[in-house]
C-alpha positions as CSV (number, residue, x, y, z in Angstrom):
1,X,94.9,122.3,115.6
2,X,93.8,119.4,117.2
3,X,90.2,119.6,116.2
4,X,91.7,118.7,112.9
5,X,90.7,115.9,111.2
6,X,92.5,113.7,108.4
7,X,91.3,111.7,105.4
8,X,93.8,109.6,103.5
9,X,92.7,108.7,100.4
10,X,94.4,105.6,98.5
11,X,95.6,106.1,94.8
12,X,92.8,103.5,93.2
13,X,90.9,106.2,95.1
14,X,92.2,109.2,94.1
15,X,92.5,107.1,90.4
16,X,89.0,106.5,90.6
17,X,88.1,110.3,91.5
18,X,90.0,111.3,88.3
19,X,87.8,109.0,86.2
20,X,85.3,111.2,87.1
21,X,86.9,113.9,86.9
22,X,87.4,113.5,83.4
23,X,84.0,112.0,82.1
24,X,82.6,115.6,83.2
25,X,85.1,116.9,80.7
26,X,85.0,115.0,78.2
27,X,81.1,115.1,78.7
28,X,80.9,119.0,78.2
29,X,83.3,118.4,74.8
30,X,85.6,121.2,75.7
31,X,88.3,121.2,73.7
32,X,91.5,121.4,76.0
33,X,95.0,122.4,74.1
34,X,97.3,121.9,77.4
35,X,97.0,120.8,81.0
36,X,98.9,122.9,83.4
37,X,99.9,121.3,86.7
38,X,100.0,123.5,89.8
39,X,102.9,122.0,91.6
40,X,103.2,120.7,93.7
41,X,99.9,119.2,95.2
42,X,98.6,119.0,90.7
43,X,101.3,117.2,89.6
44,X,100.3,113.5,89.6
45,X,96.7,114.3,88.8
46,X,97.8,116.2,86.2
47,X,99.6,113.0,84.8
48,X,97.0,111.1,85.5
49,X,94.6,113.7,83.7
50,X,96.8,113.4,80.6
51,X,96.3,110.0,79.9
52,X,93.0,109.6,80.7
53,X,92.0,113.1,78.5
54,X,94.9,111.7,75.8
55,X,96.2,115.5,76.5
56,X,100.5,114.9,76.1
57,X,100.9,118.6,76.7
58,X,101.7,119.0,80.2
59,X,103.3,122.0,81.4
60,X,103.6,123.1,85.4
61,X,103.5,126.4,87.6
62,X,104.7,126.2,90.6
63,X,102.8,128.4,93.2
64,X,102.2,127.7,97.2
65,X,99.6,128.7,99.8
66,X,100.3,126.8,102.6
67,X,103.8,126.1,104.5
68,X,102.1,123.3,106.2
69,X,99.3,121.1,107.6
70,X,96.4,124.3,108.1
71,X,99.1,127.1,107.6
72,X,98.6,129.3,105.4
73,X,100.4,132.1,103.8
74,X,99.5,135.3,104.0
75,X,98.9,135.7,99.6
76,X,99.1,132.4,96.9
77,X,102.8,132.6,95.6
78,X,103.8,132.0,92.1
79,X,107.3,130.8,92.7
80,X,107.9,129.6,88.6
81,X,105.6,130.3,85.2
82,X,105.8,128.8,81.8
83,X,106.5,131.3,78.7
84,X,103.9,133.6,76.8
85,X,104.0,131.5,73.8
86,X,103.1,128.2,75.3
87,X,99.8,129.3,76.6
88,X,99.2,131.9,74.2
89,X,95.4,131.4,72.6
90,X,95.2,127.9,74.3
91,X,92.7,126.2,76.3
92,X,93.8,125.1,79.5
93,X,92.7,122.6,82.0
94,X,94.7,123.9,84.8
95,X,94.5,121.1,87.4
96,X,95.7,120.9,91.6
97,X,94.9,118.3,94.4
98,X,92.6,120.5,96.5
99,X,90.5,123.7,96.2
100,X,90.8,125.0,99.5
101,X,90.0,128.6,99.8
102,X,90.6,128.4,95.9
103,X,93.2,131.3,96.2
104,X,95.7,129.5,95.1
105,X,93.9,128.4,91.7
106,X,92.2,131.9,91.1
107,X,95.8,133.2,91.1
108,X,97.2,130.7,88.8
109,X,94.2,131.1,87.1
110,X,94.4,134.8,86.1
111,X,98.2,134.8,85.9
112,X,97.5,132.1,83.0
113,X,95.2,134.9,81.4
114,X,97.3,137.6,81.7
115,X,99.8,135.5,79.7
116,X,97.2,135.1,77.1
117,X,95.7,131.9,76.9
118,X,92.3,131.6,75.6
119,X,90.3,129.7,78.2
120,X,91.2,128.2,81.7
121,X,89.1,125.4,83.1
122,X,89.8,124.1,86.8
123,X,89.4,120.8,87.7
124,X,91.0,119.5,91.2
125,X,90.1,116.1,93.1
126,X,88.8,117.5,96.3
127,X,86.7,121.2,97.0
128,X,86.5,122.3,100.6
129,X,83.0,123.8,101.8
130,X,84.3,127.0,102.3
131,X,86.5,127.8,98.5
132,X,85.3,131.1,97.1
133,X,87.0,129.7,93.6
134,X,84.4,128.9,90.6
135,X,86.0,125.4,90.1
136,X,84.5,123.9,86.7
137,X,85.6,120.2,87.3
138,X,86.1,118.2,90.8
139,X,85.2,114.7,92.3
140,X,84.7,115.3,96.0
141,X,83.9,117.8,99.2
142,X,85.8,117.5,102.2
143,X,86.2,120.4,105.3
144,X,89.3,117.3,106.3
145,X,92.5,117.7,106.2
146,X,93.5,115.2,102.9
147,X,96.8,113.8,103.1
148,X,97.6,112.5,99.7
149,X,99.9,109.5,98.9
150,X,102.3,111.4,97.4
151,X,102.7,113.9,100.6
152,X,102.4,111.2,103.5
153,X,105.9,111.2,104.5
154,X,106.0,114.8,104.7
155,X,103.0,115.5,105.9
156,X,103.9,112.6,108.9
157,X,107.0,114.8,109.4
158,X,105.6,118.5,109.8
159,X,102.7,116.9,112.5
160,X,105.4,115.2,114.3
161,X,106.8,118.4,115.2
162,X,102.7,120.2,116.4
163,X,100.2,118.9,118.7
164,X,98.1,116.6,115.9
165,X,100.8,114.4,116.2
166,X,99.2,111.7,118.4
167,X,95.7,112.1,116.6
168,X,97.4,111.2,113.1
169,X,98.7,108.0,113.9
170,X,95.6,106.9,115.3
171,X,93.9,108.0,111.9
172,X,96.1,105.1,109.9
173,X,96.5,102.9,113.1
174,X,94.1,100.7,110.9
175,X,96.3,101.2,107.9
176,X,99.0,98.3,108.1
177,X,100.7,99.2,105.1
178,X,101.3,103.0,106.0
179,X,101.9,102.1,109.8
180,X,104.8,100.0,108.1
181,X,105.8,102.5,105.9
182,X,105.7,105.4,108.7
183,X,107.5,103.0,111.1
184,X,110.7,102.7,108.1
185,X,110.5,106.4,108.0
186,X,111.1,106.4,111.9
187,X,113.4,104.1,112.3
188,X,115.7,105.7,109.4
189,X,116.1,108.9,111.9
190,X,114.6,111.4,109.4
């Protein structure tokens, strides 16, 4: 673990990324019926994918790969699904944070085929060098480790506890406003 390496991206970064995101979309003039957030890692950029698309139907699977920073499970789990009748014959933009080995999408993927939907589109912020997923939408490559706004605390937690501890907090050292907010998060005893 500790040749690990971290990127934190900011949210006018990650808002920015999105933009991107969906110009490719809206420059291939797909016509997308629903947007399906894999939760949790797709759930704000599936938000955010919504308003900038002008998509208001947002539905969410939840389904896991990882139990933390670089572990992975042995098989993508789909913990919760959405009925038939809400993907039947719909195109969906099904949308996550990272496509890391892309098992995690392929699974959601097919699962959202099996249920019938017409066509699923991928789209996620960040692709790793190594996914074996056919990804249709994305913004950037990165073999980091991304620690997201919306997982920092919990993220700061589970490397507390492994050797990459030490090489994290010199990643934001620079960062004032997460030292701060790591240094609450410390002092409260959690």
């Amino acid at each position: 673990m500790s040749d690990l390496t971290f990127i934190l991206p900011t949210l006018n970064q990650i808002y920015s990324f999105l933009i991107d995101i969906a110009t490719q979309i809206k420059n291939r003039k797909l016509k997308i019926d629903t947007i399906v957030g894999i939760s949790r890692g797709g759930l704000i950029p599936a938000r955010f994918l919504s308003d900038l698309l002008l998509i208001p139907d947002i539905k969410i699977v939840a389904a896991g790969f990882y139990s933390g920073p670089n572990v992975r499970l042995e098989k993508p789990i789909i913990y919760t699904s959405i009925p038939d009748e809400e993907v039947m014959n719909k195109n969906i933009l099904l949308v996550d944070d990272v496509a890391d080995t892309g098992e995690t999408l392929e699974a959601v993927r097919l699962h959202l085929l099996e249920k019938g939907a017409k066509n699923v589109y991928t789209a996620v912020i960040y692709v790793k060098p190594w996914n074996k997923a056919k990804i249709d939408f994305y913004s950037q490559t990165t073999d980091a480790w991304i620690i997201f706004p919306w997982e920092f605390i919990e993220t700061a937690q589970q490397l507390f506890k492994i050797d990459s501890w030490d090489k994290f907090r010199r990643e934001i050292e620079s960062n004032e406003e997460l030292i701060k907010i790591l240094n609450k998060f410390l002092e409260s005893g959690k």
